[in-house]
N, C-alpha and C positions, 0 to 999 in steps of 0.2 A: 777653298773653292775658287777656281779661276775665275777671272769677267768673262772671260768668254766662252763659258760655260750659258752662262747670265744670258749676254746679250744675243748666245745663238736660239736660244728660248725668246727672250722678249721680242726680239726681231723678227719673230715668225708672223706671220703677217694675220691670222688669225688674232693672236695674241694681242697687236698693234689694233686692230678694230674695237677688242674687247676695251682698251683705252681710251679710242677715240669715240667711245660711246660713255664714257665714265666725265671725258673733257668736254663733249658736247650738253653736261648736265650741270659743269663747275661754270661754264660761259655762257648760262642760261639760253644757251641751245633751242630751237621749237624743234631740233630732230626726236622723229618717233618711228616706234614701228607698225607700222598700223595692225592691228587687230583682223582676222585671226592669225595673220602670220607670223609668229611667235611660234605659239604652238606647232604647226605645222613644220618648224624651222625643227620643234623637239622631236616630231613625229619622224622624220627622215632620220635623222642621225640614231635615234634608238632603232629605228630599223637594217637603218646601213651597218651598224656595228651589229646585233644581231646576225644578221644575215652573215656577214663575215667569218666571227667568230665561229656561226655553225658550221658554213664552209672548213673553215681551217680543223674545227674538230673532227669533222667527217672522215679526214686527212690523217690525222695523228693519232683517233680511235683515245679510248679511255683506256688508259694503263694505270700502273700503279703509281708512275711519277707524276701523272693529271690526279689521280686519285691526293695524292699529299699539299700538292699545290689547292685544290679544295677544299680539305677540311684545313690548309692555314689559313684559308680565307673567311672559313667557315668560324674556327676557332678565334681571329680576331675580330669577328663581326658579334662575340658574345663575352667576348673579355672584354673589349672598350668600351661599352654602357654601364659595365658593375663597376671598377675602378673610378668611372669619370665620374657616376653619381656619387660614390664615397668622398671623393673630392668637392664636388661641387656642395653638397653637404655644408659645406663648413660657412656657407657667405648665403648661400642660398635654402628657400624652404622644399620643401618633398615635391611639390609640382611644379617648381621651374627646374629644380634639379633632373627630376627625370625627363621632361621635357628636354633639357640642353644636352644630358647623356646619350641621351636617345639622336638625336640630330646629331651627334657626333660619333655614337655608333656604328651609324650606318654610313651611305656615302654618295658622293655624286658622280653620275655618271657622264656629265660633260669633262671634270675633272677627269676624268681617266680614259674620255676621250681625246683631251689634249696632248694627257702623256703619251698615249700609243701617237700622236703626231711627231711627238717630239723623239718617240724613239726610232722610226721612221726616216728621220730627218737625219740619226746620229747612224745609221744601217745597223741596229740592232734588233735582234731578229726575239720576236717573244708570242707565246702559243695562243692560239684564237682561242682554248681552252678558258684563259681568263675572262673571258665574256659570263663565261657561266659561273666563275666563281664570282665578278662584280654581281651579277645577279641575286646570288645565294649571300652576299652580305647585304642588302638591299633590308631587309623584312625585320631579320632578329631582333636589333635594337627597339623597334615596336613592341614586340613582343614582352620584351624583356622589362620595359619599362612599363608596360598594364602591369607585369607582374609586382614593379616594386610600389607602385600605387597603391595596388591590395593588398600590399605587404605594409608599408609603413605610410601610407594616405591617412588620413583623421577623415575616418568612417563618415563625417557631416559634425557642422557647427552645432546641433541639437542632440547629438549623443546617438543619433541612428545608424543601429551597428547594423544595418540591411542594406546601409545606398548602395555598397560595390557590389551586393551580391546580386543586384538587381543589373548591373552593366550586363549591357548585349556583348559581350563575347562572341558570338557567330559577325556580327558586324564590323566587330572593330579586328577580327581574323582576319574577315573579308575584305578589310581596307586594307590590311598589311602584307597582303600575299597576291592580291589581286589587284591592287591598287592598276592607276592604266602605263607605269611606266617598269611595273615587272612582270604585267601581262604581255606588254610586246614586246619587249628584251625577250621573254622566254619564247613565244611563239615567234618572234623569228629566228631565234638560235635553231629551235625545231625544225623549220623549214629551210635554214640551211643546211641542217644534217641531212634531211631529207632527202633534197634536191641535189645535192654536193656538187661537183666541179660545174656540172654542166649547166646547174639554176644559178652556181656565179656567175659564169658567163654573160649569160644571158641578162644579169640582175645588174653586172658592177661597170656597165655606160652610165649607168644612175648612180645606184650608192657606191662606187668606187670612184669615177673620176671628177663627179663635181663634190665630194664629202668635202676636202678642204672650205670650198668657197661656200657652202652649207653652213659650214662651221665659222666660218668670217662672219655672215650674215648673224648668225646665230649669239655670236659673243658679241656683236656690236649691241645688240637687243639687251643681254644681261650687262654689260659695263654701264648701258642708261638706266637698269633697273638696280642695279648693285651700290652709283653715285645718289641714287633716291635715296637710299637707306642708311648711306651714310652720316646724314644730318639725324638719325635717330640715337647714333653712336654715346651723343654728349650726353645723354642720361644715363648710360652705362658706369659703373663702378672702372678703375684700372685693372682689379681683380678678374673680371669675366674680358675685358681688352684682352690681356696678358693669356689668358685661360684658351678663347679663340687663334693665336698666335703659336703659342709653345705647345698646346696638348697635341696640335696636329704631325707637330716635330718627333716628338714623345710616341705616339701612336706609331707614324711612319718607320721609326729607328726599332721599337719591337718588334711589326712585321718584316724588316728586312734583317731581322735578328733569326726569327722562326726559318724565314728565308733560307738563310746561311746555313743554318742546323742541321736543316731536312735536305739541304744539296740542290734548291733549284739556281736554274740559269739565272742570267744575270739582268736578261728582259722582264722574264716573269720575276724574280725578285723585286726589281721598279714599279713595278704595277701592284703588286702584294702594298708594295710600302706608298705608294700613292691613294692605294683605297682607303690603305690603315687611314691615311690624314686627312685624309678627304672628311668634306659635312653635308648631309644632304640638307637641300633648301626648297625641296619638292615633293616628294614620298612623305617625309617625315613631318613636314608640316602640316600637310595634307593631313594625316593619320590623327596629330596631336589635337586640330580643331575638334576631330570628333571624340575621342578617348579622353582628352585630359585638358580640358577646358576652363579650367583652374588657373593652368600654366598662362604667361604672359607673351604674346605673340613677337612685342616689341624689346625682347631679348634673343631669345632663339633664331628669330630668322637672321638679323641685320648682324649678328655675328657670323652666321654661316654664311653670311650670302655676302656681306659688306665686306668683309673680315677675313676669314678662314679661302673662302674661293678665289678672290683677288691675289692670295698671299701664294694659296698653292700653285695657281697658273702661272705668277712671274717669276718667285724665287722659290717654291717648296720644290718644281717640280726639277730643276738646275740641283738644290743642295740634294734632292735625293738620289738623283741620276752622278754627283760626284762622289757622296758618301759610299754608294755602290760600285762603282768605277774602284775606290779606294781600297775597298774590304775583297770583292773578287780579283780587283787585277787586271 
């Protein structure tokens, strides 16, 4: 992999804030972001991509080739929580395991908003279509991991074989599929199908021309929330260090394996294989406090969020974009 591959990523000036907000917490810093504008920084960009991606789908229509590019999205968002929990197995017990499979199941959706920046920036061109597969891998790892809780959970420390039967199920569905950041992903994907060329228009003075500086704002906020959490790192094992590093490598080189096989391009191939590696540090946490409250907060996030998302925005998203450069051509 070239450097400057490297440096035309880190140099992007989004990328640069998301540091100078990580530096502004190692130099004890009083930069903050005040409250509520955080969220509101997450509200636009899940919209603005929404919005987009439906536009572009409106465009390209669902064929059989959006059809494949789906279900590998579909199909990776339900093989990387069963393999990862089998692994993680071996250091860890049943409710951090599924906890950390799950978080790394699924994926985040700043992460792959960077990359579609990054591939922007290189003129390669890849289908708004993936909006809706980031979407559809969003939930599964939830899901999957209630499943392996009722499957191999210890029923409760007094032998009561009724606790899980008693889980609200309707609840923790409704967390995982309604949660509020695949409720607006999907309802704006809809409403740019809807609207198609002429509700872009009308829409991308906002979320098209200021989305960059959106997103500058936005990672300078996560680089000061990301350097908090890195002082939680030193009671982590090398084992789950290592785990958050390489499993997102491992994930992203199968999906742009699937990629290869089924024949897509070379954009949507990048983004298959950024989701693969991607952790969510939002969706899935959210879901975990309520479902599996067992699990330990102070493992699963500060790997996803200290760890894994730091790594993907400065070097996963450069080695993935060369490794595919290399295999297509």
């Amino acid at each position: 992999m070239s450097l400057d591959l490297i440096l035309q990523n880190i140099l992007n000036p989004p990328i640069l804030f998301f540091f100078l907000g990580m530096l502004a917490v190692f130099l004890k810093s009083d930069l903050t972001i005040p409250q509520p504008l955080p969220k509101l920084f997450s509200l636009y960009l899940l919209i603005a991509i929404g919005l987009h991606g439906g536009y572009e789908l409106s465009k390209s229509g669902l064929d059989f080739y959006v059809l494949k590019a789906l279900l590998i999205a579909v199909g990776m968002a339900l093989l990387v929580p069963v393999y990862s929990y089998f692994i993680l197995r071996m250091k860890l017990d049943t409710y951090n395991s599924v906890a950390l499979s799950a978080t790394y199941g699924s994926i985040s959706a700043v992460t792959f908003i960077t990359g579609i920046t990054y591939l922007q920036a290189m003129n390669v061109e890849y289908g708004g279509y993936m909006v809706a597969a980031m979407t559809l891998m969003e939930s599964p790892a939830i899901v999957i991991g209630l499943v392996f809780v009722a499957i191999f959970g210890k029923k409760s420390v007094n032998g009561n074989d009724d606790e899980y039967s008693k889980t609200n199920w309707g609840e923790i569905l409704r967390e995982a599929f309604l949660n509020p950041s695949v409720y607006l992903l999907v309802g704006a994907l809809i409403i740019g199908i809807l609207s198609g060329e002429k509700g872009w228009n009308d829409m991308e003075p906002l979320f098209g021309a200021l989305f960059k500086g959106m997103l500058a704002f936005f990672l300078l906020d996560m680089g000061i929330v990301a350097a908090k959490r890195i002082y939680e790192l030193k009671k982590l094992g090398m084992f789950l260090i290592g785990f958050a590093i390489v499993m997102p490598i491992v994930n992203a080189c199968i999906g742009m394996s699937l990629a290869y096989f089924f024949g897509l391009t070379k954009g949507d191939a990048f983004l298959i294989a950024l989701l693969s590696g991607s952790a969510s540090y939002i969706a899935v946490p959210a879901a975990l406090r309520l479902s599996v409250p067992e699990a330990n907060p102070g493992i699963y996030l500060p790997l996803s969020l200290a760890i894994t998302f730091p790594f993907n925005i400065s070097l996963g998203i450069p080695l993935y974009y060369y490794l595919i450069s290399t295999i297509w051509g």
